[in-house]
N, C-alpha and C positions, 0 to 999 in steps of 0.2 A: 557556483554557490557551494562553500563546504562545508553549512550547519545552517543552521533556525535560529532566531534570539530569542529566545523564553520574556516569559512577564518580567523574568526577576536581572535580561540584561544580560545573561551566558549564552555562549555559543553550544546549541544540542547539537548532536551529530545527526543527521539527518538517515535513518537506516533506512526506509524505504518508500516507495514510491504508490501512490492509491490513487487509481484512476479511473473513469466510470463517464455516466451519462449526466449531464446539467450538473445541479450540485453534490451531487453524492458524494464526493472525496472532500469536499468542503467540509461536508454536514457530519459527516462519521468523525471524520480527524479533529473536527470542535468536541463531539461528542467524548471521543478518549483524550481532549483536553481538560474538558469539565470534569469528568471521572479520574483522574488521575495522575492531571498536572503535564503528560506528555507528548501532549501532540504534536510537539515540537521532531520530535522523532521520523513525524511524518511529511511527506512533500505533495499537496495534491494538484492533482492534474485533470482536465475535464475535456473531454472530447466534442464540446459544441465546435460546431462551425470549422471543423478539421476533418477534411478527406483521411484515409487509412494512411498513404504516407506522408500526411502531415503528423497523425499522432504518434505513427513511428520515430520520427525524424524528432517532435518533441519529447518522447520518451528517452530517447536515446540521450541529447542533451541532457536532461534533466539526471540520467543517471550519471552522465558524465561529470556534469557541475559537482553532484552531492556525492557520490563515492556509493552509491545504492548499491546493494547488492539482491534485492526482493521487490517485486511488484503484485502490488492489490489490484486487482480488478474486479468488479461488481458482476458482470454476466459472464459465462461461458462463452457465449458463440457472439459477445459484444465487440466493436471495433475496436474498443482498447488492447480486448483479449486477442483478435487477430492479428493486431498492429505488433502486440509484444510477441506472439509467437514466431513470426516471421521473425522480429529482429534479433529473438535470442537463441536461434539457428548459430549466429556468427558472435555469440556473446556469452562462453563458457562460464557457469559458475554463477548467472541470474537464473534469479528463484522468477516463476510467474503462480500465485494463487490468484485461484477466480473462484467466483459466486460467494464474495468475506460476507461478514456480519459482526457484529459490532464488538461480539463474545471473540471472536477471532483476533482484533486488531487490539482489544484491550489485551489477551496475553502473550500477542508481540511486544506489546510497548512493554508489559514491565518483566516482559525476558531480561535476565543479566546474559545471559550466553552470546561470544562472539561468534560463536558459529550462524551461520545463517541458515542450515538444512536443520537443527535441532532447533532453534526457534522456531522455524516456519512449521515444522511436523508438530510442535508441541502446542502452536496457536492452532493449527486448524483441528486437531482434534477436539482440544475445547469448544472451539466456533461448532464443530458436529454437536458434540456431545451437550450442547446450551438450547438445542432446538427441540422444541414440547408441542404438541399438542393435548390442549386441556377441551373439557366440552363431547359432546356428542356429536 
């Protein structure tokens, strides 16, 4: 695979990869489709029903197919997150963020920048900097 076809029938370039537990990579990547047109940017992947090197071995593909150079992960110490750490031992130049949130993945998508390390530094500091507690 080396793009997405948007609503409107163009090929997006697929920049990177979200993947997580049940639907989370569904559900986020609709969500910065609704907000802003680009989820197409995104490629998800879900970890049901996949041992650690089967989501290796599907990640690995998937960044192969789409030219990814960034992987979204949902938990820290999750098997998506293990599965990419082990493979990007042998895979110079992929990004791995974990624990995203939705503030994170909306200013990847409307990063202009080809660089992938100033995108990904300049989403996750938002994805930080978006998190409040209100309340007592």
């Amino acid at each position: 695979m080396n793009g997405a076809t948007d609503t409107a029938g163009a090929t997006a370039t697929v920049r990177a990869i979200v993947a997580g537990h049940g639907s989370f990579a569904g559900g986020i990547i609709s969500a910065v489709e609704q907000i802003t047109g680009k989820g197409a940017s995104f490629l998800a992947m879900s970890n049901t029903g996949l041992c650690l090197d089967d989501i290796q071995d599907t990640i690995a593909r998937a960044l192969d197919d789409s030219g990814a150079r960034v992987i979204f992960t949902d938990l820290p110490a999750g098997s998506c997150t293990m599965a990419v750490r082990r493979m990007i031992r042998a895979r110079p130049g992929v990004l791995l963020v974990t624990g995203i949130n939705l503030s994170t993945l909306l200013d990847f998508a409307m990063q202009e920048s080809g660089d992938p390390v100033e995108a990904v530094n300049a989403a996750l500091e938002r994805g930080r900097a978006s998190m409040a507690v209100y309340g007592a």
